[in-house]
N, C-alpha and C positions, 0 to 999 in steps of 0.2 A: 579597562577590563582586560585580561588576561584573552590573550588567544583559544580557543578550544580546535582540537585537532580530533578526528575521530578514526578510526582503522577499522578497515569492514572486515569482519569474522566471516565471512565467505559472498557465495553469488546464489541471486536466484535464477533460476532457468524457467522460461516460460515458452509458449506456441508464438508470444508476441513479440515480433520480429523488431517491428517498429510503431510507432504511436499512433497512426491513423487506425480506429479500426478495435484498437482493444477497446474493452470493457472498462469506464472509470469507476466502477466500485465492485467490492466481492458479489454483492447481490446479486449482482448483474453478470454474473461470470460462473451461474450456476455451472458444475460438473468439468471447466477447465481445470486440466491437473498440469502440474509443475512439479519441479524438484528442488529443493533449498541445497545449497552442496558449502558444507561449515569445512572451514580451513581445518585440516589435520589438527594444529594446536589446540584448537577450540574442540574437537571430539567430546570431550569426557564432560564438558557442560551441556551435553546433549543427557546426562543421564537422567533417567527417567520421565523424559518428554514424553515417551509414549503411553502414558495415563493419562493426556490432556485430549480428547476430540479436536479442542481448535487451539492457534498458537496465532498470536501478535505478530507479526514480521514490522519492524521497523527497516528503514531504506531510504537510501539517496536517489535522491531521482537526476540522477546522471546526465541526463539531455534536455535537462528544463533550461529553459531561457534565463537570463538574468532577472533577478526579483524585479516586480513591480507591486505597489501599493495598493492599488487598484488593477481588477482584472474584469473579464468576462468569462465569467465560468460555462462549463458546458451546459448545464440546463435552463441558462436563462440569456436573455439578450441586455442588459443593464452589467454596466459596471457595478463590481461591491467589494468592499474592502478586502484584500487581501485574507485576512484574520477569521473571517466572515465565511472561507470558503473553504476547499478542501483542492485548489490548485497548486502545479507545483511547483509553479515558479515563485517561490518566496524567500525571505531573506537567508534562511534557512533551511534547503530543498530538502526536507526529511518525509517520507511518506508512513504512513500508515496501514495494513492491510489484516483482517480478522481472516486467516484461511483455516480450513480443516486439514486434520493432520488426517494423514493414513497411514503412515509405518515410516518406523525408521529402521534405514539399511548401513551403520557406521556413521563413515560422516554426512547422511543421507539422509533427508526426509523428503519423503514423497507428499504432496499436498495437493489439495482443491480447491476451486472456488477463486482461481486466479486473475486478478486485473492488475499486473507487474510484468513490467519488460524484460524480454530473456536478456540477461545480462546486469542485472539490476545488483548494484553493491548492496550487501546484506549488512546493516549496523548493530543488529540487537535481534533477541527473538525473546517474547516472556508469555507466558500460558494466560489464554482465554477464560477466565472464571466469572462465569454470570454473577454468581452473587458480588462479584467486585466490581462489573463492566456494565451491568445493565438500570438502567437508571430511568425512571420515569418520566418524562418529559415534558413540558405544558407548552414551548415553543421551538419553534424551526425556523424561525427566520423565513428570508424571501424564498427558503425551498417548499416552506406550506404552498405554495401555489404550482410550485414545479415538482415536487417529489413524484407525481403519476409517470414523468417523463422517462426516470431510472431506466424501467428495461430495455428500452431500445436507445438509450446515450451510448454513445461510443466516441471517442477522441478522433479530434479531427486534426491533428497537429496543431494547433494553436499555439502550444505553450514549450515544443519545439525548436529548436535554430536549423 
């Protein structure tokens, strides 16, 4: 298989310094605001973000550990498959985050709802649309038993070097 290289279109900026401490999912990061700041080149694909309330931020998680297969994620004390989880040490460090938009300033958008380290390479941004993203669900896995835990998880460096 062919190498994939990827080039990050800008940085995100967040209150989050370092990994102990943040917020591991948007839920949980109610009214934390950040700034997404896109590389000058990339501007003009910023057109018309500002009709979307929420935007996708895709991101490398820059300070994860080297992949493992198996991890312990933060809401549970069991190992589970990698695949299984939303950690970021994987073979692949690409994150995920649903933030809210509040305005874009050029190469600027201001956002909410932040659980991403200030510093964080930005890979992609694609608009939130419920009717594309929200799907009914009949299982959760081993977070049916821990989903209550959410608002007060916070990263404990774990998956840090």
């Amino acid at each position: 298989m062919t190498k994939i290289i990827y080039k990050p279109i800008g940085i995100i900026h967040s209150p989050f310094k370092k990994p102990e401490g943040t917020p591991i999912q948007t839920k949980a990061a109610k009214g934390v605001k950040g700034t997404v700041e896109i590389f000058p080149e990339y501007e003009e694909g910023l057109r018309d973000i500002e009709g979307f309330s929420h935007v996708i931020l895709i991101y490398h998680f820059h300070l994860a550990k080297p992949a493992k297969l198996l991890v312990k994620p933060f809401m549970d004390e069991n190992l589970h498959g990698v695949f299984a989880t939303r950690a970021p040490n994987r073979p692949n460090p690409i994150g995920i985050s649903v933030v809210k938009l509040i305005k874009r300033i050029g190469c600027k958008i201001q956002i909410e709802n932040v659980d991403i380290l200030d510093g964080t390479p930005l890979l992609d941004i694609k608009p939130y649309v419920p009717d594309f993203d929200i799907y009914d669900t009949h299982r959760i896995g081993w977070l049916e038993e821990n989903i209550e835990k959410l608002p007060e998880a916070k990263d404990d460096g774990r998956f840090v070097d």
